[in-house]
C-alpha positions as CSV (number, residue, x, y, z in Angstrom):
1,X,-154.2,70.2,-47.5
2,X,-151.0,68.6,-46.2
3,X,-148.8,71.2,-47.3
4,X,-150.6,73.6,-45.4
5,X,-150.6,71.2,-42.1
6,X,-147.1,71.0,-43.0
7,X,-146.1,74.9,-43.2
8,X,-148.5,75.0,-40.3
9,X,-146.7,72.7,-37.9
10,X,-143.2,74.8,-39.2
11,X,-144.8,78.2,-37.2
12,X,-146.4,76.3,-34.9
13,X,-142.5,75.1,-34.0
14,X,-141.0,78.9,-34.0
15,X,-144.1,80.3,-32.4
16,X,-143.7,77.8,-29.4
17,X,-140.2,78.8,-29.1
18,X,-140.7,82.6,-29.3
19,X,-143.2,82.0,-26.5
20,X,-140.4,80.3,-24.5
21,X,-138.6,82.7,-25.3
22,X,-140.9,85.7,-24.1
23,X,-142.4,83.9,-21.1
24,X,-139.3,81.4,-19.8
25,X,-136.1,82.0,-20.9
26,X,-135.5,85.8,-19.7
27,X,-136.7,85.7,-16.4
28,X,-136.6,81.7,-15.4
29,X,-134.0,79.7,-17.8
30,X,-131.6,82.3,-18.1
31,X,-132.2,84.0,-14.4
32,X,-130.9,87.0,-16.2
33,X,-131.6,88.9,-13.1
34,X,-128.8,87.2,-11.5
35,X,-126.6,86.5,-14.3
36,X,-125.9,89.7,-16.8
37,X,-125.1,92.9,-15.9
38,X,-125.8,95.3,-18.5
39,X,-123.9,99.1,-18.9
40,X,-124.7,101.3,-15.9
41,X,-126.6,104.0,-18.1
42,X,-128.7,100.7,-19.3
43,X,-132.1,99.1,-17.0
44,X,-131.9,95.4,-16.4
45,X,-135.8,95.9,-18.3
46,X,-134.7,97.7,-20.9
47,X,-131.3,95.0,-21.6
48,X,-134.2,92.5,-21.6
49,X,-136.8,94.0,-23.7
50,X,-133.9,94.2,-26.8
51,X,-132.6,90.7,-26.2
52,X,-136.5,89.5,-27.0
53,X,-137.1,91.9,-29.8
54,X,-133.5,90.9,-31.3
55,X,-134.3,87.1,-30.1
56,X,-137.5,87.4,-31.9
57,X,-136.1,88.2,-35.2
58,X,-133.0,86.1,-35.0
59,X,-136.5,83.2,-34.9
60,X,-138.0,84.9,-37.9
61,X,-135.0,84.2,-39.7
62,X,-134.8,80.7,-38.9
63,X,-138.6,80.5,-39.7
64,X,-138.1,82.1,-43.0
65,X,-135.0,79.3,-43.9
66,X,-137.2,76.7,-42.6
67,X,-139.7,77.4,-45.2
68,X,-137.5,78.6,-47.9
69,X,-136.1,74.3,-47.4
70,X,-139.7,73.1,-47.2
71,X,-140.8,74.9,-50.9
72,X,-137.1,74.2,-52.2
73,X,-137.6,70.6,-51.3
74,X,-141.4,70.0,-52.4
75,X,-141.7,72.6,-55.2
76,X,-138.5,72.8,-56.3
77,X,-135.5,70.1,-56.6
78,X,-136.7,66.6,-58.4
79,X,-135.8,63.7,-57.9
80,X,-136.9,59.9,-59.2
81,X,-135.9,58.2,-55.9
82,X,-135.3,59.3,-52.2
83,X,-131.8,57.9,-52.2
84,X,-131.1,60.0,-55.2
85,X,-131.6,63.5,-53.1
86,X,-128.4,64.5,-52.2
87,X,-129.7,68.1,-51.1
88,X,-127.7,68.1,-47.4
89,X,-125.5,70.3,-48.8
90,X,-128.4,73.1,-49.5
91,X,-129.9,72.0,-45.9
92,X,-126.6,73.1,-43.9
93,X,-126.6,76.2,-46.4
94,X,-129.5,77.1,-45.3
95,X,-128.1,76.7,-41.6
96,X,-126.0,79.9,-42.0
97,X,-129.7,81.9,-42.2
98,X,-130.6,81.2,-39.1
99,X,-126.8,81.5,-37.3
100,X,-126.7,84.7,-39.2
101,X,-129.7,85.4,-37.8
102,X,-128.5,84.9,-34.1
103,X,-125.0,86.2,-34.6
104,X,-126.5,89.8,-36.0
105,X,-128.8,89.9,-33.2
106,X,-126.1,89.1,-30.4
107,X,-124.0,91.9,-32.2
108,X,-126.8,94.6,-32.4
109,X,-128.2,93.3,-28.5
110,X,-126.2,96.0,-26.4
111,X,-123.0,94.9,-24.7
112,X,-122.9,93.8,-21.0
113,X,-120.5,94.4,-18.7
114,X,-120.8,90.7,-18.0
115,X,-122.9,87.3,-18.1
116,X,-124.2,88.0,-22.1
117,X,-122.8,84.3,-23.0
118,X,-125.3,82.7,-21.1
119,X,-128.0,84.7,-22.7
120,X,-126.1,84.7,-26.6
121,X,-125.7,81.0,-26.4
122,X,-129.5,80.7,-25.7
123,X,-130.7,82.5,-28.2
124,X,-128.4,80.9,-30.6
125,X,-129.7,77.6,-29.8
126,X,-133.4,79.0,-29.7
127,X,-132.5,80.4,-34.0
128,X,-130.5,76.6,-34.7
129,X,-133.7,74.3,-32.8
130,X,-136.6,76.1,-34.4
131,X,-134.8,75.6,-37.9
132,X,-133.9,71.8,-36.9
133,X,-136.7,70.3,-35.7
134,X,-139.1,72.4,-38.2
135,X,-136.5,70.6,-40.5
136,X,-136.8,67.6,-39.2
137,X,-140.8,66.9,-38.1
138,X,-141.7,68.6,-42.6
139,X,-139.1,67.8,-44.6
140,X,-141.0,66.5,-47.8
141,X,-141.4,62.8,-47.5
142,X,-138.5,62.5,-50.6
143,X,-136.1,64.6,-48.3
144,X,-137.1,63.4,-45.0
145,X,-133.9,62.0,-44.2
146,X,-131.6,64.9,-45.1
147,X,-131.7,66.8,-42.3
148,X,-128.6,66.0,-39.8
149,X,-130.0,62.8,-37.1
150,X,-133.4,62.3,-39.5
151,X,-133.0,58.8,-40.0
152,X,-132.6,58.2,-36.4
153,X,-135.2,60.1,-35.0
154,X,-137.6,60.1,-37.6
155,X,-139.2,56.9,-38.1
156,X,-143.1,58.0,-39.9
């Protein structure tokens, strides 16, 4: 039953920041409107509607590497003591999924003729903080300290 709560809370982290995504960041964060100026043959709506979708899977991604380190780190690696673990390393491997993630989606979101960074940067963040605190709140009791900042800011 905890492993499920756990894998649970993991989506429960990327949905809540997909639905930022789809109901804040286009239209209030990022004040897209106002700040990117897509092609001329391209609609503002249209520019929008492929950021989400792209955003959306650039999320999956991170998702997918956030439970690919929750199985590695409860199914997977053994260890006889938590200060044994030593599995950072696989953690920031795991990283590069999710800034993979963002960077294909920011390269297959069509060019602007100016104002993208605003919008690039947050989806990057949006890929980097759903895999980081999904991370952070489930690593495995063994490996809760492994992610980057754990030990300060996760105290249960």
């Amino acid at each position: 039953m905890k492993h499920i709560i756990q894998i649970a809370v993991i989506v429960t982290v990327a949905l809540t920041i997909w639905l930022g995504m789809w109901f804040l960041e286009a239209d209030q964060v990022l004040s897209v409107y106002n700040l990117i100026f897509p092609p001329a043959e391209i609609k503002m709506e249209d520019w929008v509607a492929a950021f989400k979708t792209w955003g959306s899977v650039a999320l999956a991604v991170s998702l997918i590497a956030a439970l690919i380190w929750y199985v590695l780190a409860q199914w997977v690696f053994k260890i006889s003591s938590w200060t044994d673990t030593r599995k950072r390393g696989v953690w920031g491997i795991l990283v590069l999924l999710p800034v993979a993630g963002s960077v294909a989606a920011c390269f297959l979101i069509e060019r602007t003729q100016q104002g993208a960074v605003y919008a690039y940067l947050f989806l990057a963040l949006n890929g980097l903080l759903c895999y980081y605190i999904a991370t952070l709140l489930t690593s495995p009791s063994a490996f809760k300290y492994t992610p980057l900042g754990a030990r300060t800011l996760r105290f249960w």
